[in-house]
N, C-alpha and C positions, 0 to 999 in steps of 0.2 A: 350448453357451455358457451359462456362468452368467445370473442374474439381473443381478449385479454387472458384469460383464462388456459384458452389452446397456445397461446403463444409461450407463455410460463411452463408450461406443459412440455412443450417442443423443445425449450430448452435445460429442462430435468433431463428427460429420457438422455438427449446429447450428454448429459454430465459438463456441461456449459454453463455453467451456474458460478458466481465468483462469489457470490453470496452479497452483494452491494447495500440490499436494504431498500434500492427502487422500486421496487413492487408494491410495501406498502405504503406508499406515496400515491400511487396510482388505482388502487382497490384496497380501500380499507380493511374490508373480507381476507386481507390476506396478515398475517404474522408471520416474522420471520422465526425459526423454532432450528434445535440441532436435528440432522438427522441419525442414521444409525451409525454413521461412520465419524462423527464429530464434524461434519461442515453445516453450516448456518445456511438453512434452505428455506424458500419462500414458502407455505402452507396456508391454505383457507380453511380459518375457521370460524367463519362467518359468511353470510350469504354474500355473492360477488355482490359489488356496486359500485364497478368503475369509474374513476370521472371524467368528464368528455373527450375524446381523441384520446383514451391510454392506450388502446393497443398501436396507434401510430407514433405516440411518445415512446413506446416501449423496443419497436421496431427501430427507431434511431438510437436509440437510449442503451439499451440495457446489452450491456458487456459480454454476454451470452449470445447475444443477436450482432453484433458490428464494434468496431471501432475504425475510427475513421482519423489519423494522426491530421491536426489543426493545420491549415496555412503558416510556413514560417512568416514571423514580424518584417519587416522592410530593415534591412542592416543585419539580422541575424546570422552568427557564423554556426555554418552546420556541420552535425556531425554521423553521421550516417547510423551508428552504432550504439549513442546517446543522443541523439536529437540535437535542432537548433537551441539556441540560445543566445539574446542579447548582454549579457552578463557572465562570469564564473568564477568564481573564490573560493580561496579555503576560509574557514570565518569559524569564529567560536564566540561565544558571550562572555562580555567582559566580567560581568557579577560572576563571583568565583562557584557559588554554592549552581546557581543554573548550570555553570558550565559541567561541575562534577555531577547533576542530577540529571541531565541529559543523558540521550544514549550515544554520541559524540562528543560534538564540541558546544551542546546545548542553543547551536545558533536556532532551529524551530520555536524553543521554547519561548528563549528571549525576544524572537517578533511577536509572540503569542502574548507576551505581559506586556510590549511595549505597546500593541495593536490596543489593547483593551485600557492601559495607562494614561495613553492619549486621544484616547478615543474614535480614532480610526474605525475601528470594530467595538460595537457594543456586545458582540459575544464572538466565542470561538467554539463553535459547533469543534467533535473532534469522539477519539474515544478513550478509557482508562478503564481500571480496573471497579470491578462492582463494588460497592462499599460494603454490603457488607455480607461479598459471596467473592474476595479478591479471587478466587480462582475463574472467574470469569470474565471478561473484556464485552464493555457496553459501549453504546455511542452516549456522549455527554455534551453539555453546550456549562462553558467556562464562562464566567464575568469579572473572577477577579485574576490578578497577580497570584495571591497565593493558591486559586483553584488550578492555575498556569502549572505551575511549579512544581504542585501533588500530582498532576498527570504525566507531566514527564517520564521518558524512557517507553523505548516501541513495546508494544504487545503481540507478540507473536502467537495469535488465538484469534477464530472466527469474531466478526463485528463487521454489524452492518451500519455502517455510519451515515449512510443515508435513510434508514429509519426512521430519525431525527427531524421532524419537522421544520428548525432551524434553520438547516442546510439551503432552504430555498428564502430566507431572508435576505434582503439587499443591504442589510446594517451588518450581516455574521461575516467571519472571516471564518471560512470550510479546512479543517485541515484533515485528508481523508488518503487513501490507498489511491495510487494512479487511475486502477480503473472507474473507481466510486467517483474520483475527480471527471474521470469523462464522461460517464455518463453522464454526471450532475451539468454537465457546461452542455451536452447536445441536447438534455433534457430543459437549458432556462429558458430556451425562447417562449416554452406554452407555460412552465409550471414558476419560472420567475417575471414579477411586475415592475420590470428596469433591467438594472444592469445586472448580470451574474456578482456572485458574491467575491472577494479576494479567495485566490484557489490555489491553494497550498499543501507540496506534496512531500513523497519523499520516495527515494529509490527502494523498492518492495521486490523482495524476494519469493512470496508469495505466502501465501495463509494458509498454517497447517491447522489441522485435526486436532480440538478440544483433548480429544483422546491422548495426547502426545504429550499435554502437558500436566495430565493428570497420569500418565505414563510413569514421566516424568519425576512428581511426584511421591510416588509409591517410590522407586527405585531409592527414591533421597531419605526415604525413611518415614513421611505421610501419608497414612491409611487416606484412599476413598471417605472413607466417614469420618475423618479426623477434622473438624475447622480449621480454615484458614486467614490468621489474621492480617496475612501483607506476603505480596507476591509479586516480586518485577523479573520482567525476563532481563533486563538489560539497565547499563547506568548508575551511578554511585561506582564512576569509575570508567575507562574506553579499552576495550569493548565494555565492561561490566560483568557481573556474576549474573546467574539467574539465581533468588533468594526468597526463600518462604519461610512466613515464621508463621508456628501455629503453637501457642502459647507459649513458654519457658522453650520451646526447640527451633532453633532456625537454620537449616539445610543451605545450600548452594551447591552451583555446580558452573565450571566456566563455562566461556561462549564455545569454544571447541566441543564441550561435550554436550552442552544444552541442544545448540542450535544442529553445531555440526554433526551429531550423533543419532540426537533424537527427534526435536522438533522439525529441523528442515526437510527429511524424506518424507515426512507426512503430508509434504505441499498439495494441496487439491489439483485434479486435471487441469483445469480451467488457468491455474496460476503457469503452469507448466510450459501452455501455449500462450502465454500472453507477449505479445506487440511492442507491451510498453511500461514494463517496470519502470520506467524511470521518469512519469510524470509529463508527458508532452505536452496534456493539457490542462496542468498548471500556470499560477503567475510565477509562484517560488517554488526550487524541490530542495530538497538537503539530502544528504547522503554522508556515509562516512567516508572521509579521505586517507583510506588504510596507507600507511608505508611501507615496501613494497622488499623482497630482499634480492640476492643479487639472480636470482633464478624469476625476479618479477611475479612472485607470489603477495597474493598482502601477509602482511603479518599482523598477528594479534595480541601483541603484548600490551601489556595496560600499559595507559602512559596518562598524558592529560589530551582530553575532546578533542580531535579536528574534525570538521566539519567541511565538507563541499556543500556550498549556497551555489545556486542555478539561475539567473533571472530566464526564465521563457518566455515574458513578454513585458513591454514599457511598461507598463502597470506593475509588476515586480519588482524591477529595477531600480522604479522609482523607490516603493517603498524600501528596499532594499540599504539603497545610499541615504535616505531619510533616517534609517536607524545608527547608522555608521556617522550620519553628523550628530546623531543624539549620544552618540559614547554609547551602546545598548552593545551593540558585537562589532570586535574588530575585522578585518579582512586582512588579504593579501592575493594577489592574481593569484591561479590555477591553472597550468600549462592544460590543455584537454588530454593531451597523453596519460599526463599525470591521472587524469582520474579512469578513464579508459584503463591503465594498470590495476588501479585502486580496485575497480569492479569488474572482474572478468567474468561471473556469475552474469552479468548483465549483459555485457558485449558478446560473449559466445551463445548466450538465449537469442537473441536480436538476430548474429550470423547466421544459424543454421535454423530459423525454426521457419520455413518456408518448407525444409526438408521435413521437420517433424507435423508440419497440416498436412503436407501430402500422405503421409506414413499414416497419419489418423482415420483422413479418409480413405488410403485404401483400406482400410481393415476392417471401414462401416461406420466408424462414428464421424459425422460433419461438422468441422469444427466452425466457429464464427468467422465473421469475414471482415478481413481489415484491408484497411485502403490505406495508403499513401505515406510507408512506413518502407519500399524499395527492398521488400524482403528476396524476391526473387533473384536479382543482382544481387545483394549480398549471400545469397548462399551458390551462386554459382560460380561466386569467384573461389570457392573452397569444395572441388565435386567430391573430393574422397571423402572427405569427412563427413560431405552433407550424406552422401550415399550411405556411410555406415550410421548416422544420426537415425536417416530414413530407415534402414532395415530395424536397429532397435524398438524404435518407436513402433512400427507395425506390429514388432514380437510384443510389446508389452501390453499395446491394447486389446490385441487378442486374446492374450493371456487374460486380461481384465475382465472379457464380455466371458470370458470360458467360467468365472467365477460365481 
């Protein structure tokens, strides 16, 4: 057994696996394939044949093994709970049809067509629905405006967007899952020939179970064996319906019952404890900019897109205000509270999850190791909660290994 091989290994057993798609970048022997529980897992099937240094690319690299939150930029105002940032706005895309086919306020989409328009980016590595199996989410590489546009709206389904060969071109703009974004930026110094690529994210709630959305599915009234001709979780609208059509029948269901119901409990372990939902080691993230009610809930009524845009580093920023002189997406400042409310899914993961790795490891499973994310200070400033966070967490992993 390779070096490479035990390492991939080590972090199966853990259930530390986010499914990123790094792997087969680094041993072609490897495919990424579902497992039995619907998450997108690394498998060899092919003889190993690492290429040089992967198991120490893999040991920095791979989201299973570390994450390491970036140096803030010099001026960056930080935020403990969301990270630094040289930039933050609400922002949506002026073109009216982006803005509605987004799953916000379509500001991603429209740097996506403006990127490839002007040529900044000759492609936009990224993922969307299979063409012609939509019930599955693949990684893709965009050229035009209108491949832009057809991908629009998140995919709330395993994809390993670094699969993608793409992703390590110096011409692509990367638009991927926060941790696929870090890996791919600790992984450019050996696997990219220049500068890492434009690194573009979005606030990720985590990636549930294939299962959940053929769950899903069935319940809406599409058989397992029934085709499916068009499938979005989100978008043609903010939040948007989840909406399948499979010939003359086309189903839906809102974002409360898609996400809230059925898709989000299926989140995989690895998403659970993650650091950094929210793109640290990005140039841009997006997120929705929820309105909030007087109990500082978001609310989810459909409206028209708002979109929180992030610059994370001059390189962002730049591009950012480059678009906003092109007319492409307008802006407006973003108090940081204001989005702090907006995502409390993300600032309470962040708060207490020093309590839920302790809670991991005692129960037996080791979780990855992240550096410089201040998680211990932040959950010590809240002991009761972290205390009760910790006892759950322990109950359920145990529960999990007892399965």
């Amino acid at each position: 057994m390779t070096a490479l091989e035990e390492r991939i290994a080590d972090v199966l057993t853990r259930d530390a696996c986010s499914g990123c798609g790094l792997c087969p970048r680094l041993d072609p022997g490897v495919s990424m394939r579902l497992d039995d529980r619907g998450y997108l897992r690394p498998t060899y099937e092919a003889e190993s044949a690492p290429i040089d240094g992967a198991a120490e690319v893999f040991d920095r690299s791979c989201p299973g093994m570390r994450i390491t939150a970036p140096a803030a930029p010099e001026g960056a105002e930080h935020d403990a709970l969301l990270g630094p940032n040289v930039g933050l706005w609400q922002a949506w895309a002026t073109d009216d049809d982006i803005r509605r086919a987004g799953s916000s306020g379509g500001a991603l989409t429209a740097l996506h067509a403006w990127l490839l328009d002007t040529g900044r980016a000759a492609r936009i590595t990224g993922a969307a629905a299979e063409r012609t199996s939509p019930r599955r989410t693949v990684p893709v590489t965009i050229t035009t405006r209108e491949q832009a546009l057809a991908a629009a709206g998140s995919r709330y389904a395993p994809v390993g967007a670094l699969e993608n060969p793409d992703v390590f071109r110096t011409d692509s703009a990367v638009a991927a899952k926060p941790c696929e974004v870090a890996a791919l930026r600790a992984a450019a110094p050996q696997l990219v020939d220049g500068e890492a690529p434009l690194l573009l994210s979005f606030f990720c709630a985590g990636t549930p179970s294939q299962k959940a959305t053929e769950s899903l599915l069935t319940e809406l009234g599409v058989s397992p064996d029934q085709p499916v001709d068009a499938l979005r979780y989100r978008g043609n609208g903010w939040p948007g319906r989840f909406t399948a059509r499979s010939g003359d029948l086309e189903v839906s269901a809102d974002y409360d019952e898609s996400w809230g119901r059925v898709l989000g409990p299926t989140t995989q372990w690895r998403c659970k404890i993650c650091p950094d939902g929210v793109g640290q080691a990005a140039d841009i993230v997006c997120a929705d900019s929820w309105e909030t009610d007087e109990r500082g809930y978001p609310t989810f009524a459909e409206g028209d897109g708002i979109s929180a845009l992030v610059a994370r580093t001059p390189r962002g920023r730049d591009v950012i205000l480059a678009a906003v002189d092109a007319g492409v997406i307008a802006v407006r400042p973003l108090p940081g509270a204001h989005l702090r409310d907006a995502q409390p899914l993300q600032t309470a993961r962040r708060q207490f999850l020093f309590a839920r790795l302790l809670g991991s490891r005692l129960a037996g499973r080791r979780p990855p190791r992240y550096r410089g994310f201040d998680l211990i200070r932040l959950t010590a400033a809240r002991p009761r909660e972290a205390i009760r966070v910790l006892r759950g967490t322990l109950r359920r992993v145990r529960a999990a290994q007892r399965r």
